[in-house]
N, C-alpha and C positions, 0 to 999 in steps of 0.2 A: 265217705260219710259213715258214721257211727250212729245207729237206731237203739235207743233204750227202749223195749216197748213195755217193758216188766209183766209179761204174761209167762216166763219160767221162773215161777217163784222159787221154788222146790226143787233145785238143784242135782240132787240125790234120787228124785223119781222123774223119769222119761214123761212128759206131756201128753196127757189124750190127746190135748188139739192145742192149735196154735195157728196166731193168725198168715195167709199167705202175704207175701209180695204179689202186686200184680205186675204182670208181664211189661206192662206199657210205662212201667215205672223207668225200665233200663234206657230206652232211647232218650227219656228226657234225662236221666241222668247224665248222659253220655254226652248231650248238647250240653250240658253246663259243665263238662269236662269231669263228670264223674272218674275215678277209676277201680272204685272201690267201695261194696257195701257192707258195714258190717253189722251183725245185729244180733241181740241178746237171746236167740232164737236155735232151736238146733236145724233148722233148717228155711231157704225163703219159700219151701216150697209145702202145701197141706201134707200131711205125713202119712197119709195112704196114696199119695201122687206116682202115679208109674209114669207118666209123661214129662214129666218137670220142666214146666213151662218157664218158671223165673229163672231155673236156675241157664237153661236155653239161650231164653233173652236175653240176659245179663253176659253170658258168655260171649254170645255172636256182637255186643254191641264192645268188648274188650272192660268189660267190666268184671272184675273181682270176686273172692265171694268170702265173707269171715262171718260160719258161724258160729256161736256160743259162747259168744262174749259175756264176761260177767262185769258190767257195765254199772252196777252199784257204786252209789255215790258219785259217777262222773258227772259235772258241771258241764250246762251249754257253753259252749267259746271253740276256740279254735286247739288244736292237738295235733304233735310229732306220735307217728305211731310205727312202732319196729315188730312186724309179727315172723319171725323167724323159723319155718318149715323144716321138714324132716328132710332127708334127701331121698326119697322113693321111688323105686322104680316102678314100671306099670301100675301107676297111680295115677287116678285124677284127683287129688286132694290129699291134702297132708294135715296132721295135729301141727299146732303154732304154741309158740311161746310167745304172747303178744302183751305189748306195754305201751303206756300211751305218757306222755311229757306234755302238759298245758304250755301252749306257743311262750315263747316270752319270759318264763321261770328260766 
C-alpha cells in the first residue's frame, strides 16, 4: 500500500514534525495480506522516536517499509511497483530507486 499524506511539502528541507503510523496499523495490515507500506514521509515513525514503535510492528508482522516517496500526482487505483535497493551490507535499510506502472496501461 502507497500513503500520499502531503505533509513533506518541501522536499529540500527536513520536516519538524510529521505525522506517526500507529503501531496497531501493521497487524491489520498484515490480515488483509499487507506486505508493504509506503509513504510520502521520511519516516512511519515521530522523528524524535528512539523506540520506533511502527517501524517494530510493521517489521515483526513481515511487513515492509518505503520511506520518502515522492508520491505527486499519483492517482488512486491500483499500481505495479519495482523499488530496487542498494546491495548493503550491515544495513537495515537501503536508498531505492522506486517506479510505479498504473495496473492495466
Amino acid at each position: 500500500m502507497l500513503v500520499a499524506t502531503g505533509q513533506w511539502k518541501y522536499l529540500s528541507r527536513f520536516p519538524e514534525w510529521i505525522p506517526a503510523v500507529e503501531p496497531d496499523l501493521a497487524p491489520f495490515l498484515a490480515n488483509k495480506g499487507g506486505r508493504l507500506l509506503g509513504l510520502d514521509l521520511p519516516s512511519v515513525d515521530c522523528l524524535d522516536s528512539k523506540e520506533l514503535p511502527a517501524h517494530n510492528k510493521l517489521s515483526g508482522c513481515g511487513i515492509h517499509i518505503l520511506e520518502g516517496l515522492v508520491l505527486d500526482g499519483l492517482e488512486p487505483g491500483l499500481y505495479d511497483l519495482a523499488a530496487l535497493p542498494l546491495a548493503l551490507e550491515a544495513g537495515d535499510g537501503s536508498p531505492v530507486r522506486a517506479v510505479v506502472k498504473k495496473k492495466g496501461l
